[in-house]
MIZABA-290894 format. One record per atom (N, C-alpha, C): y, x, z; residue in three letters; residue number from 1. Coordinates in steps of 0.2 Angstrom, whole numbers, plus 2048, in hexadecimal, padded with zeros to 3 digits. Layout:
<pts>
Y, X, Z, ALA, NUM;
...
</pts>
This chain:
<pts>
438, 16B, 257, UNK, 1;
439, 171, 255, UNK, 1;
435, 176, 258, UNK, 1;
431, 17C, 253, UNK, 2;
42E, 180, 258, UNK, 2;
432, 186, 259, UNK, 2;
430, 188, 260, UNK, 3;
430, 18E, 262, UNK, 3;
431, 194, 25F, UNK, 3;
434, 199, 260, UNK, 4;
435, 19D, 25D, UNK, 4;
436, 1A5, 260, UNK, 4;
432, 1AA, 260, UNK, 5;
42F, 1AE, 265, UNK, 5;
430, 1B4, 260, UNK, 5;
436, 1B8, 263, UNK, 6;
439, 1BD, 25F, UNK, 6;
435, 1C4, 263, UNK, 6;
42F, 1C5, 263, UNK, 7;
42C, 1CB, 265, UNK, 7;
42C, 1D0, 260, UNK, 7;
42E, 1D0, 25A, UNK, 8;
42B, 1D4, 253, UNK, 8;
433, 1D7, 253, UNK, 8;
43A, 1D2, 253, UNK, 9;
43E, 1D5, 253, UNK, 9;
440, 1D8, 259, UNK, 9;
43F, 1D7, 25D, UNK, 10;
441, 1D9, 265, UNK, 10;
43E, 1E1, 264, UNK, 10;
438, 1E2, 263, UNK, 11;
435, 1E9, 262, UNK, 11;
436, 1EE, 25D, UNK, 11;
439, 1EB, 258, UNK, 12;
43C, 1EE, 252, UNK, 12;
442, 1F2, 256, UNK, 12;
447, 1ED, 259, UNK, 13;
44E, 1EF, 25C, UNK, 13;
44C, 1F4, 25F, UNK, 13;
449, 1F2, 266, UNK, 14;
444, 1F8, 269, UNK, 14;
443, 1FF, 267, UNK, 14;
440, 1FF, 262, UNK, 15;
43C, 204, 260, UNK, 15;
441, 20A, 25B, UNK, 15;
447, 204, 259, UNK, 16;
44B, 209, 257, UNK, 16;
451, 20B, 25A, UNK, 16;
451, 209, 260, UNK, 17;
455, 20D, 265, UNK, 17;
451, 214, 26A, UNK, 17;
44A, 211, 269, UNK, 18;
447, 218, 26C, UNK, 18;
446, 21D, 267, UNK, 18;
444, 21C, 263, UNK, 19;
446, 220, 25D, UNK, 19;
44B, 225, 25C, UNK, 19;
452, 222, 25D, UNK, 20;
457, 224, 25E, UNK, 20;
459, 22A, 263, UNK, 20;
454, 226, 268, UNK, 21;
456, 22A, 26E, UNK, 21;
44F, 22E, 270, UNK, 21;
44A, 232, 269, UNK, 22;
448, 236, 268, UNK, 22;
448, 23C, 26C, UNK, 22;
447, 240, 26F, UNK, 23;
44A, 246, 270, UNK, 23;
44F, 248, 279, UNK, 23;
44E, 241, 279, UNK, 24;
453, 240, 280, UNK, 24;
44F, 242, 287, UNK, 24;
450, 244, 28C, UNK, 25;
451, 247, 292, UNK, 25;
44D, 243, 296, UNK, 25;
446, 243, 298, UNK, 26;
444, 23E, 29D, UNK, 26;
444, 238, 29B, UNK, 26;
446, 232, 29E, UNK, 27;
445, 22C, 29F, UNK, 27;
447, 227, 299, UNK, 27;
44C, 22E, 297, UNK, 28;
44F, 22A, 292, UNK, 28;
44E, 228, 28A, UNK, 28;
449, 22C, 289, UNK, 29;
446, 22C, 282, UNK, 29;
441, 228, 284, UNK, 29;
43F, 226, 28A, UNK, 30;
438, 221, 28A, UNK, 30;
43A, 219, 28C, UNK, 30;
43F, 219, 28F, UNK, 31;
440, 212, 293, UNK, 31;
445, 20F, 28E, UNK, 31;
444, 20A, 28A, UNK, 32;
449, 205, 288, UNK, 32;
451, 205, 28C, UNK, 32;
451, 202, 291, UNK, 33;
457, 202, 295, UNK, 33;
45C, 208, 294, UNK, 33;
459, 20B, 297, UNK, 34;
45D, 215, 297, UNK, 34;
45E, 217, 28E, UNK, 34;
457, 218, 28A, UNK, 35;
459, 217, 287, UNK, 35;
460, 217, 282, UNK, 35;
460, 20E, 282, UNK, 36;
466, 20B, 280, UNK, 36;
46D, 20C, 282, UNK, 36;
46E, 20E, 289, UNK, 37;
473, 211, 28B, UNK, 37;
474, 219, 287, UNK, 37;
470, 21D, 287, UNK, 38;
472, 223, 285, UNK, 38;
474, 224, 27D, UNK, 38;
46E, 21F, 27B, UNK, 39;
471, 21E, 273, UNK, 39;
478, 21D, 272, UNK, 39;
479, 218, 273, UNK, 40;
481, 217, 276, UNK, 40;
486, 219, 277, UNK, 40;
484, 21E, 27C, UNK, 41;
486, 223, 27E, UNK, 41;
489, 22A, 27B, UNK, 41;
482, 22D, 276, UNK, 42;
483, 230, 271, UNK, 42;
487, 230, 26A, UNK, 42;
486, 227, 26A, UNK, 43;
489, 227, 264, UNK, 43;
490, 227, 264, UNK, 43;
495, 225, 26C, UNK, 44;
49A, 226, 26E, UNK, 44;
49B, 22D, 26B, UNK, 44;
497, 231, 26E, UNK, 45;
499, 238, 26E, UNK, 45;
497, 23A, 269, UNK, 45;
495, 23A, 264, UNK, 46;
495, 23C, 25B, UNK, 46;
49A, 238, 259, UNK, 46;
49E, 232, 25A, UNK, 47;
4A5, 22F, 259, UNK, 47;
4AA, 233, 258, UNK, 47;
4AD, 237, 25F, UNK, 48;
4AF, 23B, 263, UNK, 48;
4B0, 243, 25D, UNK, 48;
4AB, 243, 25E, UNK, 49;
4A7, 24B, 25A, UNK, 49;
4A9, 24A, 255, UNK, 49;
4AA, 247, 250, UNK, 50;
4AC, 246, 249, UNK, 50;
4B3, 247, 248, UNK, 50;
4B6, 243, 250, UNK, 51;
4BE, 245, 24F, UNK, 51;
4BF, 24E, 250, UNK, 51;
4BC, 250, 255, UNK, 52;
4BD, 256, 258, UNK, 52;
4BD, 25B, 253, UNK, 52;
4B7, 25A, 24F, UNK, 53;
4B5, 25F, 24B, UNK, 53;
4BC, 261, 246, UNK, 53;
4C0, 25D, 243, UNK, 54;
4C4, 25C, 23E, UNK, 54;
4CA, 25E, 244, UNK, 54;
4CA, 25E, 249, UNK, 55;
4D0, 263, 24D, UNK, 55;
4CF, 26A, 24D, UNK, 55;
4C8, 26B, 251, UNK, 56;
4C6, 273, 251, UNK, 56;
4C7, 275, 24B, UNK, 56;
4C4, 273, 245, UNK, 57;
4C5, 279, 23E, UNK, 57;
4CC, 277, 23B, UNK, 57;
4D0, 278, 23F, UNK, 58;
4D8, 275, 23D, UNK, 58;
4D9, 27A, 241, UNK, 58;
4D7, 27A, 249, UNK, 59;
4D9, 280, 24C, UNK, 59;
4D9, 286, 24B, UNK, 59;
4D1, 286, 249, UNK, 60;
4CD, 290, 245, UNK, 60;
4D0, 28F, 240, UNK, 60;
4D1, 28C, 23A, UNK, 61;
4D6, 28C, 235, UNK, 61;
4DE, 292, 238, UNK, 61;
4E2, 28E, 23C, UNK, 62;
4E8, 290, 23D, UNK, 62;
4E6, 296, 241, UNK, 62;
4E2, 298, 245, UNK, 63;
4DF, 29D, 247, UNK, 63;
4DE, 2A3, 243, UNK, 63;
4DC, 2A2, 23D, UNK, 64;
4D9, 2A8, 237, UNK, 64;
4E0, 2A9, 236, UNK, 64;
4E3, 2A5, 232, UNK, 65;
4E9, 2A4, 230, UNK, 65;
4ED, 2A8, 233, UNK, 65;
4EE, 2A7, 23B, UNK, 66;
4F4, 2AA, 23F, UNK, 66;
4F2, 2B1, 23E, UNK, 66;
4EE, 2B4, 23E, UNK, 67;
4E8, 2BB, 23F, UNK, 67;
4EA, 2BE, 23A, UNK, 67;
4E8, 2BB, 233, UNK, 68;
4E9, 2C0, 22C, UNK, 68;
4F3, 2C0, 22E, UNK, 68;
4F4, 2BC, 22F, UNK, 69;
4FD, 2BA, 22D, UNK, 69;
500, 2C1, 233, UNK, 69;
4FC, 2C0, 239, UNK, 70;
500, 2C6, 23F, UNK, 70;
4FF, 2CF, 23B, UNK, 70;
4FA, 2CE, 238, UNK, 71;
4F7, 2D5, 236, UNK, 71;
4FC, 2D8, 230, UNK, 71;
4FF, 2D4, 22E, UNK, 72;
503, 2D2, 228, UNK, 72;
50B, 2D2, 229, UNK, 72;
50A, 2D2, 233, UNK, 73;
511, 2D3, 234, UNK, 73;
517, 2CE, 235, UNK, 73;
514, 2C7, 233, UNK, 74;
517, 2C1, 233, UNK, 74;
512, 2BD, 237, UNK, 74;
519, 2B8, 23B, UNK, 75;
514, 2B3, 23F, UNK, 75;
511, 2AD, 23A, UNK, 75;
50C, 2A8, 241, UNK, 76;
50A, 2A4, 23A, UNK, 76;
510, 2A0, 23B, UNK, 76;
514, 29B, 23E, UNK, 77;
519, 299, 23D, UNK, 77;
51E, 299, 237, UNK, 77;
520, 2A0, 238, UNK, 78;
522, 2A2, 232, UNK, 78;
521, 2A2, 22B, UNK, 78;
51B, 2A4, 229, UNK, 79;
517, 2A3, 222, UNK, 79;
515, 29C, 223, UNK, 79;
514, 298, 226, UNK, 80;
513, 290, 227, UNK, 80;
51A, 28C, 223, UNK, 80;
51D, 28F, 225, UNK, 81;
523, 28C, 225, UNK, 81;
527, 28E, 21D, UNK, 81;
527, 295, 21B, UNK, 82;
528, 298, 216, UNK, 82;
520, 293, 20F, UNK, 82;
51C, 294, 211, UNK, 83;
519, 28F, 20B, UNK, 83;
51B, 28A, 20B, UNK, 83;
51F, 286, 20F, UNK, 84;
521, 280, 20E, UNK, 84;
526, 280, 20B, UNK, 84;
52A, 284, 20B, UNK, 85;
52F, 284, 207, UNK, 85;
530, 287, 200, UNK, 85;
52A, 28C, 1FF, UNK, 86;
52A, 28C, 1F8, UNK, 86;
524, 289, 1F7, UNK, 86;
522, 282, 1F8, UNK, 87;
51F, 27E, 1F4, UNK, 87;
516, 280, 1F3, UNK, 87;
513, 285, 1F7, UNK, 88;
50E, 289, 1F4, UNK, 88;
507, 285, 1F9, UNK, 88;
505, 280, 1F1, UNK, 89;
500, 27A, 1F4, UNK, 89;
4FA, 27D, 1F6, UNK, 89;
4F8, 280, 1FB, UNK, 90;
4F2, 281, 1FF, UNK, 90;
4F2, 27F, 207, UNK, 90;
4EE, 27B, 207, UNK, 91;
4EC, 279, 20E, UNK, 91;
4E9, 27F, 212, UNK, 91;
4EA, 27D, 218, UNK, 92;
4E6, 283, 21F, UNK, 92;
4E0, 285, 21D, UNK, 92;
4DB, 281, 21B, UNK, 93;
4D3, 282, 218, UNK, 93;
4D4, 288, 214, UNK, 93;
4D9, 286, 20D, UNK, 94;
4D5, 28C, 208, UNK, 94;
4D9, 293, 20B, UNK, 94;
4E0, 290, 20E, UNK, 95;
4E5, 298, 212, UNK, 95;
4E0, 29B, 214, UNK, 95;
4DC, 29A, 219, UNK, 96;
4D6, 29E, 21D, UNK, 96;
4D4, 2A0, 21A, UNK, 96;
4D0, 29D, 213, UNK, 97;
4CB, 29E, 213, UNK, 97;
4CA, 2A6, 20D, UNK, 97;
4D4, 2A4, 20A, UNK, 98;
4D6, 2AA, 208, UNK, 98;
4D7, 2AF, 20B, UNK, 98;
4D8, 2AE, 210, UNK, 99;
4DA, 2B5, 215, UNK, 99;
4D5, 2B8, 218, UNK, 99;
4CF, 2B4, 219, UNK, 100;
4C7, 2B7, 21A, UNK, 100;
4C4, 2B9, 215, UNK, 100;
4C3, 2B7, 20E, UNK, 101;
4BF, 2BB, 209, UNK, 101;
4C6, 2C1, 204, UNK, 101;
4CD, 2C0, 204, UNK, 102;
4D1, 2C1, 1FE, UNK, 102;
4D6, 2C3, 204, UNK, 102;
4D6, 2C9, 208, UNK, 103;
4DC, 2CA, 20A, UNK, 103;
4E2, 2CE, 205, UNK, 103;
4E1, 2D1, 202, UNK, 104;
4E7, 2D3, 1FC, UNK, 104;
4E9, 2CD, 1F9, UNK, 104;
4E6, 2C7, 1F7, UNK, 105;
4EA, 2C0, 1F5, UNK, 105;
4EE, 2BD, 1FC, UNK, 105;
4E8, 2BD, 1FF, UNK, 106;
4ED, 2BA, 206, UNK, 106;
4F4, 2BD, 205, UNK, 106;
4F2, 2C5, 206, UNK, 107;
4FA, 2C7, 207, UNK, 107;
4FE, 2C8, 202, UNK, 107;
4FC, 2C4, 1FC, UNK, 108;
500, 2C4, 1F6, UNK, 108;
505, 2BC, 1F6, UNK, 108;
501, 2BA, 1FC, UNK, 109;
502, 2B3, 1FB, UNK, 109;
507, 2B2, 202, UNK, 109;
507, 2B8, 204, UNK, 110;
50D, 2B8, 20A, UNK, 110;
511, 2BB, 208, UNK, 110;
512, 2C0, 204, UNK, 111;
517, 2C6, 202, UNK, 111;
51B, 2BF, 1FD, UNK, 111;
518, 2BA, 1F9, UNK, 112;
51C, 2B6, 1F4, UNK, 112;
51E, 2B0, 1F9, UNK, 112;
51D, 2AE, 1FF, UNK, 113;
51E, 2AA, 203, UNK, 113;
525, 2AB, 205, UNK, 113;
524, 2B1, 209, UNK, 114;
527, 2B4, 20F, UNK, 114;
530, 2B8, 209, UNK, 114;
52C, 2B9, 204, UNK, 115;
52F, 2BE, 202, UNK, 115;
531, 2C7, 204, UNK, 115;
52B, 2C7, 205, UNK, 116;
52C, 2CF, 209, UNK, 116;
52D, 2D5, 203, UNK, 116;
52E, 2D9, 205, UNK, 117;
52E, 2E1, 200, UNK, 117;
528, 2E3, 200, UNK, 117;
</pts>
């Protein structure tokens, strides 16, 4: 059997983990070894990121939410828990995003929630 001398793919792999690691700090954008680690590394932390990000805008969400609903006179609690029970299908997303561009809807949608005067 011959031999078989994998330099074409070894530098392929190579080449695409430096690539990746483009842009990196010193050593690490140049040396294969470090390299490799930080890619790694990174991709961890974009993993990670992807979770986070769908926390934090859940938080500003409930956030705007809490802010138009205090001004309003009621907590978020309260109107949180009042949509639920009259059934009023809007998620956190568009509640904000009502109370940011549509504060007279927002607060029509409290006043029908809450049942205020």
């Amino acid at each position: 059997m011959s031999r078989v001398k994998g330099a074409v793919v070894t530098r392929r792999r190579r080449n695409k983990v430096l690539k990746a690691a483009k842009g990196y700090w010193g050593a690490k954008s140049k040396h294969f070894k470090m390299a490799k680690q930080a890619v790694m590394k990174s991709g961890n932390y974009a993993y990670i990121g992807r979770k986070h990000r769908k926390r934090d805008f859940r938080r500003l969400w409930i956030t705007r939410i809490s802010a138009a609903c205090r001004s309003l006179g009621v907590s978020y609690s309260v109107f949180m828990d009042a949509v639920r029970k009259k059934d009023i299908n809007l998620n956190r997303k568009m509640l904000s995003e009502i109370a940011i561009s549509d504060m007279d809807g927002f607060a029509s949608i409290v006043k029908n929630a809450c049942s205020l005067g």
